[in-house]
C-alpha positions as CSV (number, residue, x, y, z in Angstrom):
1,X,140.2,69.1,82.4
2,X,140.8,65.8,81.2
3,X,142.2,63.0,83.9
4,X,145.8,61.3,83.2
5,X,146.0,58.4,80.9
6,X,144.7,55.1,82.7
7,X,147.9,53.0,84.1
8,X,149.0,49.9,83.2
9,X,147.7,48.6,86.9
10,X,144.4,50.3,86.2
11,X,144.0,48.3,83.0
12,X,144.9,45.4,83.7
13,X,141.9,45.8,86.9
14,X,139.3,47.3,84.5
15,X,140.2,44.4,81.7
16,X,139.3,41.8,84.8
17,X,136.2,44.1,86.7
18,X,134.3,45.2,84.0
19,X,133.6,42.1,82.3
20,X,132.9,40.7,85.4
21,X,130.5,43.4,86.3
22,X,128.6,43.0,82.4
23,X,128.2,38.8,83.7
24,X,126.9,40.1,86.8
25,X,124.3,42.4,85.3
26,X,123.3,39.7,82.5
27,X,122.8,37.4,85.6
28,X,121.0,39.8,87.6
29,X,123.6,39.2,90.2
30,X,122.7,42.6,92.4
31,X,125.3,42.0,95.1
32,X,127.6,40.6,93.0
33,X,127.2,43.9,90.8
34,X,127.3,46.5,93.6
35,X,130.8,45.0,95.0
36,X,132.2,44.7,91.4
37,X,131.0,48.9,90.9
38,X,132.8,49.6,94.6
39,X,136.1,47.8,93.5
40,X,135.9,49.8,90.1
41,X,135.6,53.7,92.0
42,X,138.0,52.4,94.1
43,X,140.5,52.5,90.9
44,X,138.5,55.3,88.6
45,X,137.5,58.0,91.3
46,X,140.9,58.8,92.7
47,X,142.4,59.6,89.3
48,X,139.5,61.3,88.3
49,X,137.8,58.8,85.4
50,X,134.2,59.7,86.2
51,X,132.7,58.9,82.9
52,X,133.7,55.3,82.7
53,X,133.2,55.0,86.3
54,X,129.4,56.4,85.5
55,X,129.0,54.0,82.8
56,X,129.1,51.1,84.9
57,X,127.3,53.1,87.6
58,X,124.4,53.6,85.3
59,X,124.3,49.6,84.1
60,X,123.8,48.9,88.2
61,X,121.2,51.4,88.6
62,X,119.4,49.8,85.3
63,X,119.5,46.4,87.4
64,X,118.0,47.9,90.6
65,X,115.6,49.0,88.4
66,X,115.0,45.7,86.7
67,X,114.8,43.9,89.9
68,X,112.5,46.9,91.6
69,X,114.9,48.0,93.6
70,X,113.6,51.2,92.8
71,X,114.7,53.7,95.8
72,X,118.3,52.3,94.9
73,X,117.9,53.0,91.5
74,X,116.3,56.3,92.2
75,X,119.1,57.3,94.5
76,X,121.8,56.4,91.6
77,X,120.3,57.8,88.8
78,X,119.7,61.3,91.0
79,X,123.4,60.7,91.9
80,X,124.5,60.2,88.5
81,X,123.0,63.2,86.8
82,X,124.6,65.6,88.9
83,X,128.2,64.1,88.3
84,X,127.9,64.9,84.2
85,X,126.7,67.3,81.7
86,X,123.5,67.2,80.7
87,X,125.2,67.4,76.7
88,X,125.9,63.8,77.6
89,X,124.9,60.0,76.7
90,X,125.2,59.2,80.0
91,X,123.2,62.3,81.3
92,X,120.3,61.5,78.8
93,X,119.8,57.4,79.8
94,X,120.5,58.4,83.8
95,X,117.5,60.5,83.0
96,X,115.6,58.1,80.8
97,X,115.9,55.4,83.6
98,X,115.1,57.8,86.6
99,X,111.7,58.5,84.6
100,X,111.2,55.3,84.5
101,X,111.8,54.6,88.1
102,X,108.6,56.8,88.8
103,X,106.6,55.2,86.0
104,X,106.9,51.9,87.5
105,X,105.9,53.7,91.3
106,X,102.8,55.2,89.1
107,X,104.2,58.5,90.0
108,X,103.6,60.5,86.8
109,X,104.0,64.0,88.1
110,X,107.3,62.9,89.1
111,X,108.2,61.4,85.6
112,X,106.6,64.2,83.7
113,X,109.9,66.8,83.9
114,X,112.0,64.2,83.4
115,X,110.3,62.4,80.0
116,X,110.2,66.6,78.8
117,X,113.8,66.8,79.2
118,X,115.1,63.2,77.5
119,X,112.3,64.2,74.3
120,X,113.5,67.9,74.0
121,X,117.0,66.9,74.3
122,X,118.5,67.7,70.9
123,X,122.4,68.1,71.9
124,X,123.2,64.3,73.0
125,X,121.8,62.9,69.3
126,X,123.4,64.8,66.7
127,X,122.0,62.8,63.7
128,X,118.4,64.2,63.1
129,X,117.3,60.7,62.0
130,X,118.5,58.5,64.5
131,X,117.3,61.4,67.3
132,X,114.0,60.2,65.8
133,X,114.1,57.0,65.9
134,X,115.5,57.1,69.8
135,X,112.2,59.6,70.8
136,X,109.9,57.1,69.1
137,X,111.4,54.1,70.8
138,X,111.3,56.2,74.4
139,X,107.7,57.1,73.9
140,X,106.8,53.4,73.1
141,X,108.8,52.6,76.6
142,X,107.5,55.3,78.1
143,X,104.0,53.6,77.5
144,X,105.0,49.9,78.2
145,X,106.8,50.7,81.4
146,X,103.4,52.6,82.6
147,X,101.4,50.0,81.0
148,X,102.7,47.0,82.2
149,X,103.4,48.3,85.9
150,X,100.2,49.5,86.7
151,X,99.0,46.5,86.1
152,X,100.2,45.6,89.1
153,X,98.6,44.4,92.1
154,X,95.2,45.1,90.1
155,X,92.4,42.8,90.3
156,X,94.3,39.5,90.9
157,X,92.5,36.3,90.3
158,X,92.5,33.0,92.2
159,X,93.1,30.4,89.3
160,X,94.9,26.9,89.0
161,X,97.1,25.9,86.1
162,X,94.4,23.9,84.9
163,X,91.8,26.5,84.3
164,X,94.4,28.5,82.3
165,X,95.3,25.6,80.1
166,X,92.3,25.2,79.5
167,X,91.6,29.2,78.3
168,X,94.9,28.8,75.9
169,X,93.4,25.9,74.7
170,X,90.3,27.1,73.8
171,X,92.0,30.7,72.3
172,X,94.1,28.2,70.1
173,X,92.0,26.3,68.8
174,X,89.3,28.6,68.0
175,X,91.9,30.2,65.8
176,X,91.9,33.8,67.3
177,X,93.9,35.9,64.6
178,X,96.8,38.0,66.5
179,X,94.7,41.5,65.8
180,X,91.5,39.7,67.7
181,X,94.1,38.6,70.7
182,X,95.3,42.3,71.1
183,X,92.0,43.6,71.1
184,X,90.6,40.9,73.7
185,X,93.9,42.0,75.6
186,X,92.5,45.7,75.6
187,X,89.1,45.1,76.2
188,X,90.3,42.8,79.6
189,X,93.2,45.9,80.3
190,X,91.5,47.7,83.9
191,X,90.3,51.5,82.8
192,X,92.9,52.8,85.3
193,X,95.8,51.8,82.9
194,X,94.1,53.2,79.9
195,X,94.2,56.7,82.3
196,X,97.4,56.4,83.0
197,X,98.3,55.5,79.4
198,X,96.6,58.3,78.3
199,X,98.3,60.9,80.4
200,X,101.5,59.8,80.1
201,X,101.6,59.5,75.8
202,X,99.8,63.0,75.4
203,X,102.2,64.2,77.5
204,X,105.0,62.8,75.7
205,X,104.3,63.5,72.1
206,X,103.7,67.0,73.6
207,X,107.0,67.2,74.2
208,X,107.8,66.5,70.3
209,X,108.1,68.8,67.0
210,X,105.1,68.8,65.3
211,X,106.3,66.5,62.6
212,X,107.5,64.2,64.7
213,X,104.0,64.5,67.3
214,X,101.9,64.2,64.1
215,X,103.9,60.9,62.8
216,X,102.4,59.0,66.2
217,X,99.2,58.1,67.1
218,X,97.1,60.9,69.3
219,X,96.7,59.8,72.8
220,X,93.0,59.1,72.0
221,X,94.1,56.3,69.1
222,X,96.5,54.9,71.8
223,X,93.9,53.7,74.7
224,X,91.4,52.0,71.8
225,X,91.5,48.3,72.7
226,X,93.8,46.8,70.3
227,X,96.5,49.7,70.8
228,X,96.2,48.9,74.6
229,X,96.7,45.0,74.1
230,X,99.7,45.4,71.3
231,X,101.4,48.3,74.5
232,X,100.5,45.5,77.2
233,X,101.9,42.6,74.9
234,X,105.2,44.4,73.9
235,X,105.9,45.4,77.6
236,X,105.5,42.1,78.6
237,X,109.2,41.0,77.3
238,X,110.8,42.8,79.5
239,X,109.8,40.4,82.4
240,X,109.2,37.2,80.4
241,X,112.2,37.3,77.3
242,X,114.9,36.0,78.8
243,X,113.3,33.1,81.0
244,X,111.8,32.0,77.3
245,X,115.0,32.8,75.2
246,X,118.3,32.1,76.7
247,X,120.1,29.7,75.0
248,X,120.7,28.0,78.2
249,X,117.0,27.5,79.4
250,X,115.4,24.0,79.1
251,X,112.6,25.5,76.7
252,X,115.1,27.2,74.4
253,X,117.2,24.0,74.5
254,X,114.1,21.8,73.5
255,X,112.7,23.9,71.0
256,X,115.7,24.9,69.1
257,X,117.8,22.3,69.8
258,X,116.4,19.3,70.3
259,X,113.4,20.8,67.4
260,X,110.6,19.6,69.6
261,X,108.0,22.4,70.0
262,X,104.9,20.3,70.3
263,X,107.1,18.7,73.2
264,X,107.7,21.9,74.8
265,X,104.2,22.9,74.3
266,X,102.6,19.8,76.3
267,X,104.5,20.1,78.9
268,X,103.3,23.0,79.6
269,X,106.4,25.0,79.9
270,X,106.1,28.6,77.6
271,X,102.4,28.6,80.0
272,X,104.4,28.0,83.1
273,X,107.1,29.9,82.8
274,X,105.0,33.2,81.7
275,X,101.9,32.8,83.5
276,X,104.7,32.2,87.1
277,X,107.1,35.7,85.7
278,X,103.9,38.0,85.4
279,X,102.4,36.7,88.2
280,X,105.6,37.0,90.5
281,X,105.6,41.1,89.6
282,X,101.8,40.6,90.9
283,X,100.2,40.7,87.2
284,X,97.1,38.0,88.3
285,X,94.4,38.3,85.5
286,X,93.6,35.4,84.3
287,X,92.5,35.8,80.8
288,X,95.0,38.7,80.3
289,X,97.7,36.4,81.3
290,X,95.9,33.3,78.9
291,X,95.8,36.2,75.9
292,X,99.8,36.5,76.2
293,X,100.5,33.2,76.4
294,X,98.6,32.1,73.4
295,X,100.3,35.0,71.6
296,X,103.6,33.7,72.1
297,X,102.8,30.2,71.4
298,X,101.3,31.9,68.0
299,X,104.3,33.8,67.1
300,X,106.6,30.5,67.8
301,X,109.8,30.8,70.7
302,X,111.8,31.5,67.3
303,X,109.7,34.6,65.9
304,X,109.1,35.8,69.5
305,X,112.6,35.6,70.2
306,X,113.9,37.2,67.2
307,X,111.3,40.6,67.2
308,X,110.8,40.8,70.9
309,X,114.3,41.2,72.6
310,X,113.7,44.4,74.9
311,X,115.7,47.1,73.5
312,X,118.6,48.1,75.2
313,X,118.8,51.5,76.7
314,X,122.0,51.7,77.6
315,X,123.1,50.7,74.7
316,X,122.2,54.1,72.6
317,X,125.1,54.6,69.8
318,X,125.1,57.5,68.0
319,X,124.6,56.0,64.1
């Protein structure tokens, strides 16, 4: 049964809590976000609004799990999928994001059923197309998020800002073509990721139609070096873009504003400002974190900016 139509005094709440709630989230104001999400049930769950009151729900778990807040995160999502159909948007990215979760605790077995059931979805994504093109982006995310986590807390270095300028200098001016960065990249990723990388892609592409499967690269093409360092690059942005690209930064300000790159560059800020946002998630290798950097200052703020921006999840459209 369908609830009543939203009143006037509802409205004119949502039309002041939910933008409030999207600034949080862009902020990664968590306690800001949970009150804002208590004050909206307050108004949604006694008339019965569930699905908008998911919605923002869903964006709150997405910043526990942004933030590793992952118990939270797990607790909503869980939440979450019991309170709608599985036919649903929101059904499909509460699961998404709770697989996720357990990719980033290096819990496959616990991701596994989860991945299966967002790839053999077929009733959320009517287009055949664009169902495509979601199932190749949530393998490729699949892989990052498993990537890039279990780098974690793995063979961390000792090293001073100095000896890592001094690797980015050397990687630039020796010229090092992108392809020969990813590979070094690969060659420098620990073998346990490559396992990991392994189990979860084959098992993922499993999951697929044959056409689709066969359109991918086999799990064995996606742990060679330079497929590893292009997954480890890519899943990088997701702790690293915003820091570099918000127009409100002082390195976005300098280098597209003020158009001083070589400034930005001297100071040392892209180097900072990576090598301190991997390191804080406990990503500490050295020359994996040099490799990135010199990457980005390859590609340019601009480029990187432009191809890099971590795709949005929640914001799945039907096209």
């Amino acid at each position: 049964m369908r609830p009543p139509k939203l009143t006037d005094k509802q409205k004119e709440r949502l039309y002041i809590l939910e933008p409030k709630l999207k600034e949080a989230i862009v902020d990664g104001n968590f306690s800001v976000a949970k009150s804002l999400v208590v004050d909206l049930q307050s108004i949604l769950r006694p008339t019965g609004h569930l699905t908008r009151l998911i919605q923002s729900k869903n964006r709150l778990y997405e910043l526990a799990l942004e933030i590793n807040e992952l118990d939270f995160a797990i607790k909503g999502f869980e939440g979450n999928r019991q309170l709608v159909s599985d036919r649903t948007r929101l059904y499909l990215e509460a699961t998404a994001l709770l697989a996720i979760c357990y990719l980033r605790k290096e819990e496959i077995e616990k991701a596994k059923p989860l991945i299966s059931e967002v790839l053999i979805n077929d009733d959320v994504i009517k287009t055949e197309r664009t169902r495509k093109i979601f199932r190749i982006e949530i393998v490729e995310r699949f892989n990052e998020e498993t990537a890039l986590y279990s780098l974690k807390n793995k063979d961390v270095e000792q090293f001073t800002e100095d000896e890592l300028e001094r690797e980015i200098a050397l990687l630039l001016t020796t010229n090092k073509s992108e392809n020969e960065l990813y590979l070094s990249i690969g060659r420098a990723v620990p073998q346990h990721t490559k396992h990991l990388l392994f189990q979860v892609h084959q098992f993922s592409i499993k999951q697929l139609p044959s056409a689709e499967r066969l359109a991918l690269p086999s799990a064995e093409q996606k742990i060679k070096d330079k497929e590893v360092g292009k997954t480890v690059f890519q899943s990088v942005k997701r702790v690293i873009y915003n820091s570099l690209c918000d127009p409100k930064s002082e390195i976005y300000q300098a280098w597209f504003t003020n158009g001083l790159p070589s400034m930005v560059l001297s100071k040392g800020y892209i180097r900072t400002t990576i090598a301190t946002s991997l390191v804080n998630i406990g990503i500490g290798m050295k020359m994996i974190i040099a490799y990135v950097i010199a990457l980005v200052m390859r590609f340019g703020l601009d480029v990187y900016c432009e191809h890099y921006k971590p795709l949005d999840l929640m914001g799945l459209r039907e096209k």
